[in-house]
C-alpha positions in Angstrom: 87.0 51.9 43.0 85.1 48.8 42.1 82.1 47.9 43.7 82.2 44.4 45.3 80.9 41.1 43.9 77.6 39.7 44.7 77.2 36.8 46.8 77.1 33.5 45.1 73.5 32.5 45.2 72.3 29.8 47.4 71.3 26.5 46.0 67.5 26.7 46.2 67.8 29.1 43.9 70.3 27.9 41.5 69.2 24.0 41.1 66.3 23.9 37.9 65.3 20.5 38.7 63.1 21.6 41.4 61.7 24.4 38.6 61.0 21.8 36.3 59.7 19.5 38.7 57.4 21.8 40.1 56.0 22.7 36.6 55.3 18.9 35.8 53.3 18.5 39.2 51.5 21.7 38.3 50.5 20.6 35.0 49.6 16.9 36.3 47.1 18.7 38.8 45.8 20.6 36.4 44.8 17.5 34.5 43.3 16.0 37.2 41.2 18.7 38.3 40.1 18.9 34.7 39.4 15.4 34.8 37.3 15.3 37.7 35.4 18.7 37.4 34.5 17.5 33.7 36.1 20.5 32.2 36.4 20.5 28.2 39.1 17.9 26.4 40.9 20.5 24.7 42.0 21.7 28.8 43.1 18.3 29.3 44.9 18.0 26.0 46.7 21.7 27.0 47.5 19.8 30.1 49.3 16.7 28.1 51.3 19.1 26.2 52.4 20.9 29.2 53.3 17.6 30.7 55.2 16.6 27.7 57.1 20.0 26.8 57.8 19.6 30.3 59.5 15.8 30.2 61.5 16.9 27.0 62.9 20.0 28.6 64.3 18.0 31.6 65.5 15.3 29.5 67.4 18.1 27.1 68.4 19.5 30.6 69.6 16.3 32.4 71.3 15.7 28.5 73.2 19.3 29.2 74.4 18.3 32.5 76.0 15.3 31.6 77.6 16.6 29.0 78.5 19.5 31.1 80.3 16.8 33.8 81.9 15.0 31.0 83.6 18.1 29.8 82.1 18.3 26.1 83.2 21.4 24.3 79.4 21.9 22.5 78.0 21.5 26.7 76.4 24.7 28.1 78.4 25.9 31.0 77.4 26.6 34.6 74.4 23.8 35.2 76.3 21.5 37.1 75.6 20.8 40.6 77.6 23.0 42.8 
């Protein structure tokens, strides 16, 4: 006897834009709180980074998924919208 297959899991929790999203707002109120409390540049400049690893991992990502609609062979599977 097999035991039955999970439920498909709802969208909220599937989608990564909202993930990546939410990082980048993070990391942009971290700057600013850093930039208004006065806190040390190098903070801020962690901040930036963050920002920018941020942009480049939902631009690779948003990359993936088009590649992933157009039916490329080298596309990772599975990020596509349901």
């Amino acid at each position: 006897m097999t035991p039955p297959n999970p439920p498909p899991l709802p969208r909220r929790l599937y989608d990564s834009l909202p993930v990546i999203g939410g990082g980048m707002v993070l990391w942009l109120v971290a700057a600013g709180v850093v930039l208004l409390l006065g806190g040390p540049r190098e903070l801020l400049w962690t901040c930036v980074a963050g920002l920018g690893v941020g942009a480049f991992g939902l631009v690779v990502f948003l990359a993936q998924r088009a590649a992933a609609r157009r039916g490329d062979r080298s596309a990772q599977r599975g990020i596509e919208r349901r």
